[in-house]
GUVEXNU-330594 format. One record per residue (C-alpha): residue number from 1; residue in three letters; x, z, y. Coordinates in steps of 0.02 Angstrom, whole numbers, plus 32768, in hexadecimal, padded with zeros to 4 digits. Layout:
N
NUM/ALA/X/Z/Y
...
***
This chain:
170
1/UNK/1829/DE26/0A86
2/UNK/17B9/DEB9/0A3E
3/UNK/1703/DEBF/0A58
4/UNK/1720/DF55/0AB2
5/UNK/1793/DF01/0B36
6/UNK/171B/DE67/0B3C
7/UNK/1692/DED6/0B8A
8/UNK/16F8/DEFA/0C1C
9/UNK/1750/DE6B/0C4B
10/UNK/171E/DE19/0CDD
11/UNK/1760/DD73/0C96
12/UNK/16D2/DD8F/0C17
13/UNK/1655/DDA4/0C8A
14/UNK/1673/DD2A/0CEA
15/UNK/1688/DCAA/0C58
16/UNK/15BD/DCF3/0C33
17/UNK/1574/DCEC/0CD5
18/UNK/15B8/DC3D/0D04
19/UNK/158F/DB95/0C9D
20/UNK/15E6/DB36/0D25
21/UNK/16A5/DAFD/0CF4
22/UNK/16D9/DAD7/0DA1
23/UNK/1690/DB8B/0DE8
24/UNK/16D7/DBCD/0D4E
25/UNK/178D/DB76/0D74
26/UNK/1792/DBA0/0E24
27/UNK/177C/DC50/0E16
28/UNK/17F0/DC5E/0D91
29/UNK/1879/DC0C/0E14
30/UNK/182E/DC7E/0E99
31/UNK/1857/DD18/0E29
32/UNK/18F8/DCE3/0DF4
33/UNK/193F/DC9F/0E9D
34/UNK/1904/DD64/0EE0
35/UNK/1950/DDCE/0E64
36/UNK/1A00/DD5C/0E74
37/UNK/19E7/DD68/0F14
38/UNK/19C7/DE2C/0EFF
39/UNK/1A60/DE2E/0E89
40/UNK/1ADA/DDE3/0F17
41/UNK/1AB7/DE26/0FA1
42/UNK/1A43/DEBD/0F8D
43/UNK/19E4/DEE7/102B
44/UNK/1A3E/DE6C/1090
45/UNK/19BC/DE03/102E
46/UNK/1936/DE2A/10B9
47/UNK/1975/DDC1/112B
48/UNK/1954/DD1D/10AA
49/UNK/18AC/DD72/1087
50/UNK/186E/DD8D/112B
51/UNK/18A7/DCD7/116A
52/UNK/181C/DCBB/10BB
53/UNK/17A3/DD1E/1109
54/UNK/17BC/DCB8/11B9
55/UNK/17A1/DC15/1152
56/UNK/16FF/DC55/1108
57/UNK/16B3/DC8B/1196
58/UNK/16EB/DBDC/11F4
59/UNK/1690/DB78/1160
60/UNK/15E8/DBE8/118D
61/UNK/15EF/DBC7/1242
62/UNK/160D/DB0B/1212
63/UNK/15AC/DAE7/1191
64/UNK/151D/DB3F/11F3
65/UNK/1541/DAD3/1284
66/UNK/1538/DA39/121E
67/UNK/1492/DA6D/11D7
68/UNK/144C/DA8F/128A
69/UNK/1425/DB5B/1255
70/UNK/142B/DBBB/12E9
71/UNK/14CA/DC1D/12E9
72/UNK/14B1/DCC2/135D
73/UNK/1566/DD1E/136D
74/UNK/152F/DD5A/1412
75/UNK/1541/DE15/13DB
76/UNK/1592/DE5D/1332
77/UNK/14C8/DE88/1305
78/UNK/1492/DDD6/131D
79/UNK/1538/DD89/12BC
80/UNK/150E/DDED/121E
81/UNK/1460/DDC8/1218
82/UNK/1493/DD03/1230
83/UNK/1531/DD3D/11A7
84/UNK/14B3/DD7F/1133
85/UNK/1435/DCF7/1147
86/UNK/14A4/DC68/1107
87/UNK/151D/DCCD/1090
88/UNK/1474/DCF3/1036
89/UNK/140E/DC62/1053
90/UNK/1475/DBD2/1050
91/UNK/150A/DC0D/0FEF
92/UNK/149F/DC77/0F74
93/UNK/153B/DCF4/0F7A
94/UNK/14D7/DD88/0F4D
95/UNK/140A/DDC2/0F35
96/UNK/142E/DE1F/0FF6
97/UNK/14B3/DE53/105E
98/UNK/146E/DEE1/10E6
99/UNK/14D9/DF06/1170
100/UNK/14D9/DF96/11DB
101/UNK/1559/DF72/127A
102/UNK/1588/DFBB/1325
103/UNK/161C/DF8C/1375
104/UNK/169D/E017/1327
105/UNK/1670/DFF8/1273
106/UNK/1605/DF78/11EE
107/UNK/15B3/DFD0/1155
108/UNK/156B/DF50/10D3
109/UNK/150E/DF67/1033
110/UNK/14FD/DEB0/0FC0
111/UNK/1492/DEAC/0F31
112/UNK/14CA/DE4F/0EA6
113/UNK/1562/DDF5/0EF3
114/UNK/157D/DD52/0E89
115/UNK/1657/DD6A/0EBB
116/UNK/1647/DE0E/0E6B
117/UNK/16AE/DDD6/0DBD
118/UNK/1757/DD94/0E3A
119/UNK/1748/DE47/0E9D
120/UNK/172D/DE8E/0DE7
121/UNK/17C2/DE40/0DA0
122/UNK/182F/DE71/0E2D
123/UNK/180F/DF1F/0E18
124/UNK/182A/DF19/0D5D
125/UNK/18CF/DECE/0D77
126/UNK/190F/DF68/0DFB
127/UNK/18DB/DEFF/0EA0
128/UNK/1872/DF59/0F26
129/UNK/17C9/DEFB/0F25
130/UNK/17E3/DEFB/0FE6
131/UNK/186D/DE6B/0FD5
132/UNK/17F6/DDF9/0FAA
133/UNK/173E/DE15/0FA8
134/UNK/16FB/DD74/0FFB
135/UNK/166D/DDDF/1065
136/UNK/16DC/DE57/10A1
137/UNK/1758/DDE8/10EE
138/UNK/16E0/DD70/112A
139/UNK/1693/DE0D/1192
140/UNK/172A/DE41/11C7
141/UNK/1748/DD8E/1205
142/UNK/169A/DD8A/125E
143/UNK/16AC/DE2C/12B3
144/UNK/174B/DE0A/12F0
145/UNK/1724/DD72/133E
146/UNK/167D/DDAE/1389
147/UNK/16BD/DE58/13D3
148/UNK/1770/DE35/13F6
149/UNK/17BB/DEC1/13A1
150/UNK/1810/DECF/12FB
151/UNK/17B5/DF03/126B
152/UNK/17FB/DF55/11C8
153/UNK/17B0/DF66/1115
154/UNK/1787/E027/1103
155/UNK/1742/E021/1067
156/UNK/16F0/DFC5/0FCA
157/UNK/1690/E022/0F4E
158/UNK/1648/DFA9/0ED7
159/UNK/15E0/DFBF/0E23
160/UNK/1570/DF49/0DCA
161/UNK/1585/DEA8/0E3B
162/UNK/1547/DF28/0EB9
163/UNK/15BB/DF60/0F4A
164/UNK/15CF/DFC5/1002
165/UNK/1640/DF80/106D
166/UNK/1682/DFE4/1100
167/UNK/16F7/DF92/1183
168/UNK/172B/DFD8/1226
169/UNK/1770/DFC3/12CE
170/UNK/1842/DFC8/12C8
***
């Protein structure tokens, strides 16, 4: 591989930023089981996804729970502040993850997501970041079960480990 190609492959980075083997070998299985999975079945794929995104946000509530953290999911406000609070704090997942949520829609902005090289790598290999950014369907997952209603992925932009999410109501 060139130098050139080097500094933009999210393999690279990732291989940098993470001294870890085991972090380093399961995101390498997450990336490769999503783009197959991409490959196959295109956007069918979102329904294996968001059932990923349910998990996630089940090991939250749970592992909260089992820590005794108060878990508020009263309102979709109160669920992303408790969301936030243990992505960031206990799960170190990114520097901050602000939300900004009414009932219709969910705008977040995270600061130096530590997932970012698996959303990265996704992209580079033609497979809308939405698929499988972790945060996003985790959201999704939250808002769904705390409002009712069906939430979609409207849009990622992310740059620099540094992203805005945007889902909304279905």
């Amino acid at each position: 591989m060139a130098e050139t190609d080097m500094e933009n492959n999210a393999v690279v980075t990732l291989l940098q930023e993470h001294s870890d083997p085991m972090t380093v070998v399961f995101a390498a299985a997450l990336m490769g089981f999503t783009k197959g999975l991409w490959k196959v079945s295109g956007e069918g794929s979102g329904g294996v996804t968001r059932a990923f995104g349910e998990d996630l946000w089940y090991l939250v509530k749970v592992g909260a729970d089992m820590l005794g953290e108060n878990r508020d999911t009263s309102s979709p406000q109160k669920a992303a502040e408790f969301c936030e609070n243990y992505l960031v704090n206990r799960f170190n997942v990114a520097d901050s993850i602000d939300f900004n949520v009414n009932d219709d829609n969910v705008e977040m902005t995270v600061k130096n997501c530590k997932v970012h090289n698996y959303t990265d790598y996704l992209e580079e290999n033609d497979v809308p970041r939405s698929v499988g950014c972790p945060l996003a369907l985790l959201s999704m997952a939250m808002m769904e079960e705390v409002t009712g209603e069906p939430f979609v992925i409207d849009s990622i932009e992310s740059k620099d480990a540094n992203s805005q999410i945007v889902l909304k109501k279905f």
